[in-house]
PASEBA-1860 file (N, C-alpha, C; in nm, 3 decimals):
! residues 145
1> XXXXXXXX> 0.945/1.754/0.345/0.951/1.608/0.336/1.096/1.564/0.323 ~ 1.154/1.450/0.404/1.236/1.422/0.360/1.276/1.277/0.273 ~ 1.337/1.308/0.170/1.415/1.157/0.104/1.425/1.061/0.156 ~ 1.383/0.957/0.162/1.447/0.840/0.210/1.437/0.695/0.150 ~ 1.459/0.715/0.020/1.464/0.652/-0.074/1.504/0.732/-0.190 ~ 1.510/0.659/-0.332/1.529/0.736/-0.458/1.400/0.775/-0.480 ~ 1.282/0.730/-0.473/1.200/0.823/-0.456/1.091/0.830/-0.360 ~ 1.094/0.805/-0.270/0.973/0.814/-0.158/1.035/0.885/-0.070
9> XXXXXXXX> 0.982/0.987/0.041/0.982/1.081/0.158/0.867/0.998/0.253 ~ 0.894/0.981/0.379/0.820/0.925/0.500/0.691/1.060/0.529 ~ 0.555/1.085/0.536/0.530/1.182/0.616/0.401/1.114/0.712 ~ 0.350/1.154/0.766/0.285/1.149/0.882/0.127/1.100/0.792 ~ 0.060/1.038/0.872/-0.120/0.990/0.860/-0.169/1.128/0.904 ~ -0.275/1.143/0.806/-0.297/1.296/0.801/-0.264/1.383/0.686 ~ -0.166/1.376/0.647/-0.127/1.446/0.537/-0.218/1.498/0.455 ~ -0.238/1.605/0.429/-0.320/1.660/0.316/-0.314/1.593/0.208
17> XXXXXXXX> -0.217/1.622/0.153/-0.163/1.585/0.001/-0.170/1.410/0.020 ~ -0.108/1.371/0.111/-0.160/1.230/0.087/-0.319/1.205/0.089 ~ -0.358/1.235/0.232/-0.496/1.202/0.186/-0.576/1.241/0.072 ~ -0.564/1.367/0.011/-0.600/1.356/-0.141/-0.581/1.255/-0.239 ~ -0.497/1.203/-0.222/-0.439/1.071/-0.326/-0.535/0.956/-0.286 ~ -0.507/0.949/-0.172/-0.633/0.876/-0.086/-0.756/0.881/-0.109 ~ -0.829/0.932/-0.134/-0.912/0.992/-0.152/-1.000/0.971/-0.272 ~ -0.881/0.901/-0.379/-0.948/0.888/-0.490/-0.876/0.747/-0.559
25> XXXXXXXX> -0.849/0.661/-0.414/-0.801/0.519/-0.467/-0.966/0.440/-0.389 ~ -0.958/0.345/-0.462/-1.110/0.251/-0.446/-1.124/0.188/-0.342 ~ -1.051/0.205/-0.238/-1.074/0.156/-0.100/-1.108/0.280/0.006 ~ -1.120/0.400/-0.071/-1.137/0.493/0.048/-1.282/0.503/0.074 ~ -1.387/0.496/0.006/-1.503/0.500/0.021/-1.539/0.407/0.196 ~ -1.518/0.307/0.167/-1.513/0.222/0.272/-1.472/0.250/0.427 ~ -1.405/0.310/0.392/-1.370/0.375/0.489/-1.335/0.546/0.574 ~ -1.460/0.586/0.478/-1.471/0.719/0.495/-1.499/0.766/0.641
33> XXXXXXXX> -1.597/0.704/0.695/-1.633/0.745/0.826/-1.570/0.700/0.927 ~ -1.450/0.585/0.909/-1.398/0.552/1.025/-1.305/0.613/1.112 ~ -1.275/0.708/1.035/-1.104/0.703/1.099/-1.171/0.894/1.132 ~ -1.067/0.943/1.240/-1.066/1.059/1.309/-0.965/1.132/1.284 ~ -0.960/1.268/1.260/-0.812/1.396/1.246/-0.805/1.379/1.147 ~ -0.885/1.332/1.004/-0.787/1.342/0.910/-0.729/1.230/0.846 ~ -0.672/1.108/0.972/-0.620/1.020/0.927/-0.679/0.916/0.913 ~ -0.631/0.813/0.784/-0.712/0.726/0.686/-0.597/0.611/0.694
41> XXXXXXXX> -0.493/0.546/0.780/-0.399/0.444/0.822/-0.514/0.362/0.833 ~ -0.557/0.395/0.948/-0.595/0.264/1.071/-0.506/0.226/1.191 ~ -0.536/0.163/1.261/-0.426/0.143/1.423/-0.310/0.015/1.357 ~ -0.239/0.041/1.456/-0.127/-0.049/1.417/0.027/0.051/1.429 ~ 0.079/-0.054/1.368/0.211/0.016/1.349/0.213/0.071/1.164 ~ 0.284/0.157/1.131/0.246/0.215/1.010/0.378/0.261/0.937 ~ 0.416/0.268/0.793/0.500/0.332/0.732/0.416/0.416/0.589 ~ 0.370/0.564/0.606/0.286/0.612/0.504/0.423/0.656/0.391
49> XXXXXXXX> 0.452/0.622/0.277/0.504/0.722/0.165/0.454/0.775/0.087 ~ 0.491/0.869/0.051/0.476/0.959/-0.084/0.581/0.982/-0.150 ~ 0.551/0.981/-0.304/0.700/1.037/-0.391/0.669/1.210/-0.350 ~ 0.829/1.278/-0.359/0.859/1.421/-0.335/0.750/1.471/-0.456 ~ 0.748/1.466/-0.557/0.592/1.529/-0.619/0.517/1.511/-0.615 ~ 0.449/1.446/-0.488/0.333/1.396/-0.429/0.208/1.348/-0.535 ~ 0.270/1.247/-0.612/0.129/1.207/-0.679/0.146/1.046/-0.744 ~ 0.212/0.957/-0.555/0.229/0.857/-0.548/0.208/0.846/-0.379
57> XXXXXXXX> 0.144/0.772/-0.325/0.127/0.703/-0.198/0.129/0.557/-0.183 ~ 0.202/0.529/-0.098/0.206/0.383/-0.010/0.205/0.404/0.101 ~ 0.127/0.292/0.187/0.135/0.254/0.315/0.139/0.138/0.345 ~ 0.242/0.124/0.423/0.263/-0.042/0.500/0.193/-0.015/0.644 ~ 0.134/-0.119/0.715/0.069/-0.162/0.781/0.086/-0.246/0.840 ~ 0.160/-0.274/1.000/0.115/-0.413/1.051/0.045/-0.386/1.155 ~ -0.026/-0.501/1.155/-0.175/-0.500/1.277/-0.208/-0.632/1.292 ~ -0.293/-0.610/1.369/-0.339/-0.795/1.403/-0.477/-0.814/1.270
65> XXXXXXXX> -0.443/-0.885/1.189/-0.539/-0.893/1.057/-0.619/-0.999/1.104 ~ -0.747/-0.990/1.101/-0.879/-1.047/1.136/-0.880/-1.212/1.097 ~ -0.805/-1.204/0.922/-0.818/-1.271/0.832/-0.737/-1.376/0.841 ~ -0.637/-1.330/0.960/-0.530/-1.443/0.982/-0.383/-1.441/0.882 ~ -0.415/-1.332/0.781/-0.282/-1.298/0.730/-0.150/-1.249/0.805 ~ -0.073/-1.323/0.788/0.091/-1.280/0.863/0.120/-1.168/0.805 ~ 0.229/-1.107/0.854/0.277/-0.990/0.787/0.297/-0.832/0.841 ~ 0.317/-0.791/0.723/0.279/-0.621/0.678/0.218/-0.590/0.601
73> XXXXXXXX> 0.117/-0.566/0.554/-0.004/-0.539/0.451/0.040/-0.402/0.432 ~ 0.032/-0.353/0.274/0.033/-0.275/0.193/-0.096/-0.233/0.130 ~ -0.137/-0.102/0.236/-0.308/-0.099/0.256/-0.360/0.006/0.183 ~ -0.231/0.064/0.102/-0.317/0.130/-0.024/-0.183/0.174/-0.100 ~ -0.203/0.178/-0.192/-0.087/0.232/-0.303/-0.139/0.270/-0.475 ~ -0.114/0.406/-0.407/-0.206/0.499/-0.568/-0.091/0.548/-0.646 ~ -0.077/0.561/-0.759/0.065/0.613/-0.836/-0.036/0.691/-0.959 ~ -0.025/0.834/-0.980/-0.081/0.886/-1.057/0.061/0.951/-1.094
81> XXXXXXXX> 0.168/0.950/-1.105/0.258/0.978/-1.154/0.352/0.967/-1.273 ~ 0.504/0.965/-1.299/0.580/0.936/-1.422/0.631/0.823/-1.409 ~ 0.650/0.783/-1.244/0.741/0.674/-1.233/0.700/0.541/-1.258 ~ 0.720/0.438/-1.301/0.643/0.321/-1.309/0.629/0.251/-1.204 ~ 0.487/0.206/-1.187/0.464/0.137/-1.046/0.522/0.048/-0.983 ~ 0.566/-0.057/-1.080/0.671/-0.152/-0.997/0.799/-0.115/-0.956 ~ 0.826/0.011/-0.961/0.975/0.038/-0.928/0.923/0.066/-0.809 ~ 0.853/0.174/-0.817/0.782/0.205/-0.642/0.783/0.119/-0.564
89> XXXXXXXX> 0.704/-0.014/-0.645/0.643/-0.070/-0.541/0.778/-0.132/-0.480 ~ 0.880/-0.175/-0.511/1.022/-0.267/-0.558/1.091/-0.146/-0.410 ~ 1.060/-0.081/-0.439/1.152/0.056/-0.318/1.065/0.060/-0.202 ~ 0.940/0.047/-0.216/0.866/0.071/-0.079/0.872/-0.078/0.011 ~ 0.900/-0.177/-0.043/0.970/-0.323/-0.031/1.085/-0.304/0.044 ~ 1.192/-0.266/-0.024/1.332/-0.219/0.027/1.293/-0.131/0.216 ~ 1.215/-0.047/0.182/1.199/0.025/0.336/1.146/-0.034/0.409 ~ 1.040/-0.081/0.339/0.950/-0.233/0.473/1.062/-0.301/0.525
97> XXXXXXXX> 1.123/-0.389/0.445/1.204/-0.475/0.543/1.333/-0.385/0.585 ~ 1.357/-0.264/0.557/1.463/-0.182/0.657/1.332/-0.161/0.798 ~ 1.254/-0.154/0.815/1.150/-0.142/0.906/1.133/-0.238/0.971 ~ 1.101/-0.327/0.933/1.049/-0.489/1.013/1.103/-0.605/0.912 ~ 1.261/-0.649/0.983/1.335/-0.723/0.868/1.302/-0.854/0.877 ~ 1.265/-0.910/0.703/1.234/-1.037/0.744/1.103/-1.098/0.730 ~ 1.017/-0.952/0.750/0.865/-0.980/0.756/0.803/-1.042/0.627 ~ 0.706/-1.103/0.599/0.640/-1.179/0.459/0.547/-0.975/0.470
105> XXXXXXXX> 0.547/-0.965/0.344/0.460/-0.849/0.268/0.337/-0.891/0.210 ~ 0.233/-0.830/0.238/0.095/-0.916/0.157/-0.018/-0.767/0.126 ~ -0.097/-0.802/0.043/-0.169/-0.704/0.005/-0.278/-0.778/-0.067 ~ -0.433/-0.706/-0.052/-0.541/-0.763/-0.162/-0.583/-0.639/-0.246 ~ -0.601/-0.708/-0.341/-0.680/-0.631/-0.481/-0.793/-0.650/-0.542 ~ -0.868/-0.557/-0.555/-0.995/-0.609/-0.525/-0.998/-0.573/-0.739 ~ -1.059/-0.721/-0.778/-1.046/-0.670/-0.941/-1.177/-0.635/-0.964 ~ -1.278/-0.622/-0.903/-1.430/-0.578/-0.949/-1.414/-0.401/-0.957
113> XXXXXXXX> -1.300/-0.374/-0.876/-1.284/-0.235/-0.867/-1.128/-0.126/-0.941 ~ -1.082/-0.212/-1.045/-0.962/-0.168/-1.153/-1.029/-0.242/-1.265 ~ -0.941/-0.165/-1.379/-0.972/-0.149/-1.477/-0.874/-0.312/-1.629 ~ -0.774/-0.329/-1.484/-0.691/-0.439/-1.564/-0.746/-0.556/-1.523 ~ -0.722/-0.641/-1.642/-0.759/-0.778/-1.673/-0.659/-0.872/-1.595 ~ -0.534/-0.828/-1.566/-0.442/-0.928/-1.459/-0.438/-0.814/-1.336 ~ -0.537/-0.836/-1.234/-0.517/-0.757/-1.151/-0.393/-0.738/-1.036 ~ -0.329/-0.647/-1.017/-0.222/-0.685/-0.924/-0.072/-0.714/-1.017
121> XXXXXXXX> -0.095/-0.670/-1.133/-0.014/-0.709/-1.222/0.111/-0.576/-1.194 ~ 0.088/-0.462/-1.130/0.226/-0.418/-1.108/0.264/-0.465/-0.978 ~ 0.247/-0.512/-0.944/0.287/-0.568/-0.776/0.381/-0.726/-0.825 ~ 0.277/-0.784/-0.938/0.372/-0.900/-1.000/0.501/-0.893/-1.050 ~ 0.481/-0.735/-1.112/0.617/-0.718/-1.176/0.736/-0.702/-1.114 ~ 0.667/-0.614/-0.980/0.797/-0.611/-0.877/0.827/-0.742/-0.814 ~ 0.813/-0.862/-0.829/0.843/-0.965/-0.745/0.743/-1.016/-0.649 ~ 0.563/-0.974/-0.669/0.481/-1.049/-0.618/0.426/-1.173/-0.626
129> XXXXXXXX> 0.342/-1.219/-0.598/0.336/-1.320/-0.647/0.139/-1.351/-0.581 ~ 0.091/-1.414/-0.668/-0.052/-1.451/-0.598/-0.097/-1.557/-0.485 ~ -0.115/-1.530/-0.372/-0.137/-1.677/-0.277/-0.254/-1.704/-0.242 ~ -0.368/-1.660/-0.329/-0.518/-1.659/-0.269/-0.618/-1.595/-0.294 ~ -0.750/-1.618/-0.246/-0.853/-1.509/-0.268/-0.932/-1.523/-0.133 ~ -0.999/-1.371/-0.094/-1.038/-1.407/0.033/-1.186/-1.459/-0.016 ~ -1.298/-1.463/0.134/-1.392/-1.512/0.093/-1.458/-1.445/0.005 ~ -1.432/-1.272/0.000/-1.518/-1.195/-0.089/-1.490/-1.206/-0.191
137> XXXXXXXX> -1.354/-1.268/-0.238/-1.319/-1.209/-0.367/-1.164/-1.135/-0.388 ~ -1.145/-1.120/-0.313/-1.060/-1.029/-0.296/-0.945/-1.087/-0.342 ~ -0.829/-1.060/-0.404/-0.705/-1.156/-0.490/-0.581/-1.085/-0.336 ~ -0.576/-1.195/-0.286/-0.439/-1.183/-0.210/-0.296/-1.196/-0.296 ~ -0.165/-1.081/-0.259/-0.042/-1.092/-0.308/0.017/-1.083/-0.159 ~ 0.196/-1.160/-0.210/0.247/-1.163/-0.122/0.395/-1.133/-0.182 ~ 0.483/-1.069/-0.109/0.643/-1.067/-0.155/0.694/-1.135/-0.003 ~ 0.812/-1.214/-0.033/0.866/-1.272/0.067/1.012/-1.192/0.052
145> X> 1.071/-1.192/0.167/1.217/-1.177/0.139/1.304/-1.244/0.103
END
């Protein structure tokens, strides 16, 4: 893997070790049967990370969103690690817009399925902010540049 950040390494959809992490964040169920080889992205254009002790994943995502959200969606991010989540999240930010500069960042959280009472609350800390709920429920965040 290589560095490319202070702590995230780029690796490929597919990944073992990522998809394990995957595997046991609350959106994978959903999407167990869709995806083929292994990989659990989805189509689009994609940036998967992991921290070098693999027991942190992010993925950025842009695609044409159904929902009418602009952006790059941040379509899963598990941190079972030391580092605190908003720093992650604060660095995987930094590489998005080295990726697609400029772009609005958005992500939903689904709170029927975590355990915190301000859901989305490390995503706030890094500089998110709340713009919505979809029709299900779902709590939309967004970081702007």
């Amino acid at each position: 893997m290589n560095l490319i950040g202070e702590n995230w390494c780029q690796v490929r959809d597919a990944s073992l070790e990522a998809r394990d992490l995957f595997a046991r964040h609350y959106s994978a169920r959903k999407n167990r049967d869709c995806r083929t080889g292994g990989k659990f992205i989805g189509p689009g254009q994609y940036m998967l990370l992991m921290t070098a002790d693999g027991k942190a994943i992010f993925a950025w995502r842009k695609f044409i969103d159904a929902s009418g959200q602009q952006g790059v969606n941040c379509s899963i991010f598990r941190n079972e690690g030391p580092v605190r989540s908003s720093l992650l999240i604060e660095e995987a930010c930094a590489l998005a817009w080295l990726r697609w500069p400029g772009a609005r960042l958005y992500t939903y959280v689904n709170p029927r399925k975590i355990r915190s009472t301000n859901p989305g609350y490390c995503f706030q800390a890094a500089g998110w902010r709340r713009c919505g709920r979809t029709k299900g429920g779902l709590v939309i965040l967004e970081r702007l540049p």
